[in-house]
C-alpha positions as CSV (number, residue, x, y, z in Angstrom):
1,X,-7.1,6.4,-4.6
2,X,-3.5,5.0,-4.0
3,X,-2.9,2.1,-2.4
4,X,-2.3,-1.2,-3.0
5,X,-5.0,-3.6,-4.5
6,X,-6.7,-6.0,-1.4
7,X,-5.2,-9.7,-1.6
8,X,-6.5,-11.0,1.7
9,X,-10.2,-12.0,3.0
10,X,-11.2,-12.6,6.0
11,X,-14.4,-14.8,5.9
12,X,-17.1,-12.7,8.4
13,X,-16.9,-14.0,11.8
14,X,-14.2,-16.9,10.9
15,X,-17.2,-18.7,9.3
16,X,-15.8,-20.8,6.7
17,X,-15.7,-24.1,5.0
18,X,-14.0,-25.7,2.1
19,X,-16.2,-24.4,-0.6
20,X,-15.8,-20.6,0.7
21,X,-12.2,-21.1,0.9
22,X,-11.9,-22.7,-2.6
23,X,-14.4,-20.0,-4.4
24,X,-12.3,-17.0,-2.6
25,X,-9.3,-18.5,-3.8
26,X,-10.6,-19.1,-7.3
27,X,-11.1,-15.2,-7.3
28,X,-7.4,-14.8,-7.1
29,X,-7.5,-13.5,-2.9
30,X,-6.2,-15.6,-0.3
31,X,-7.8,-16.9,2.5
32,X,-6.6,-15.4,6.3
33,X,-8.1,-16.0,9.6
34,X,-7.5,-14.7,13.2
35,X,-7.0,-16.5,16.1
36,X,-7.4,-14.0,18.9
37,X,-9.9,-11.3,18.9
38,X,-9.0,-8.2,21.0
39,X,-12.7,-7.0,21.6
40,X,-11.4,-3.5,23.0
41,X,-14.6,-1.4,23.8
42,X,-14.5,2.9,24.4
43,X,-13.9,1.9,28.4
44,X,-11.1,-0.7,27.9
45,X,-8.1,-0.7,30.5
46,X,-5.3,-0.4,28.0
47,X,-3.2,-2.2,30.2
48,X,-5.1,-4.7,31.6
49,X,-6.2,-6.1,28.0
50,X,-2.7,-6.1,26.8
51,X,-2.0,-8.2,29.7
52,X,-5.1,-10.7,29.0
53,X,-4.5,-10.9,25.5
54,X,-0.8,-11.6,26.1
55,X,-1.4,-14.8,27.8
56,X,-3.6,-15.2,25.3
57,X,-1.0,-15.3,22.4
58,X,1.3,-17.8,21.2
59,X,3.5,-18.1,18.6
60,X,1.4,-17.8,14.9
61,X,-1.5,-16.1,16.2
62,X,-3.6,-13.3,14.0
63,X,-4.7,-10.6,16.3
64,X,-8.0,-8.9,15.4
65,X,-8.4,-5.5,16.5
66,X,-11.3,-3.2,15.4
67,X,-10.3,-0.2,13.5
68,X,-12.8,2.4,15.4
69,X,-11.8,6.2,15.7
70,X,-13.3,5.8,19.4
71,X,-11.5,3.0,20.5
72,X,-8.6,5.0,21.9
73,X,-7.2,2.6,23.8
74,X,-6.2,0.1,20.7
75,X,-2.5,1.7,19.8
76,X,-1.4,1.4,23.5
77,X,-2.7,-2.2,23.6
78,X,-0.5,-2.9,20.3
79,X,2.4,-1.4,22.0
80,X,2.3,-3.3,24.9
81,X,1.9,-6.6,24.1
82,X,4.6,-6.0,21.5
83,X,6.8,-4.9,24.6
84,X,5.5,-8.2,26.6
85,X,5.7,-10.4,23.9
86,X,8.6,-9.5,22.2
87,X,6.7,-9.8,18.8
88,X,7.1,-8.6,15.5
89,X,3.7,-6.9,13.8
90,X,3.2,-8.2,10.1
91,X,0.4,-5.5,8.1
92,X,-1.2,-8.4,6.6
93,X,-2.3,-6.1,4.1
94,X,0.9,-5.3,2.6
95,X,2.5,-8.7,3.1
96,X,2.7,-11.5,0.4
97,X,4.4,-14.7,1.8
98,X,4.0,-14.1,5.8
99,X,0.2,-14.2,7.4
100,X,1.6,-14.0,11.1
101,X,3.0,-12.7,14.5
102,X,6.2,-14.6,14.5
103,X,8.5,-14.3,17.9
């Protein structure tokens, strides 16, 4: 396979404490949490959750969205709140030094 190797972990369900973070970190990965989860089912309105998780957002926040073949709906929700928000989307997986939406 080729891709980059994985430097980031997210602790399941943003459960954490200082011993987790400190043994992840010992294992040479660093440590990144979200702040809003999207929760975009197979029936969302793409437009109404990109409005709700807009007002949602300020600046620094880690979006989680699901990566699901079914949930259609996820790539017009990106769009839009970058359109409201006037945000700039970081992969988190290919960046080194930056872990967030900055505006």
């Amino acid at each position: 396979m080729d891709y980059e190797p994985l430097t980031l972990v997210r602790p399941p369900e943003n459960q954490y404490n200082k011993d987790v973070v400190k043994h992840i970190n010992n294992l040479g990965y660093r440590t990144v949490f979200w702040s809003v989860y999207a929760h975009i089912q197979q029936s969302t309105d793409a437009n109404q959750k990109a409005k709700s998780i807009s007002g949602e957002l300020s600046k620094g926040d880690i979006v989680l969205f699901s990566a699901q073949d079914h949930l259609t709906a996820t790539p017009k929700v990106i769009k839009n709140i970058i359109k409201a928000k006037k945000v700039r989307i970081l992969n988190l997986s290919r960046s080194r030094n930056c872990y967030h939406l900055q505006n």
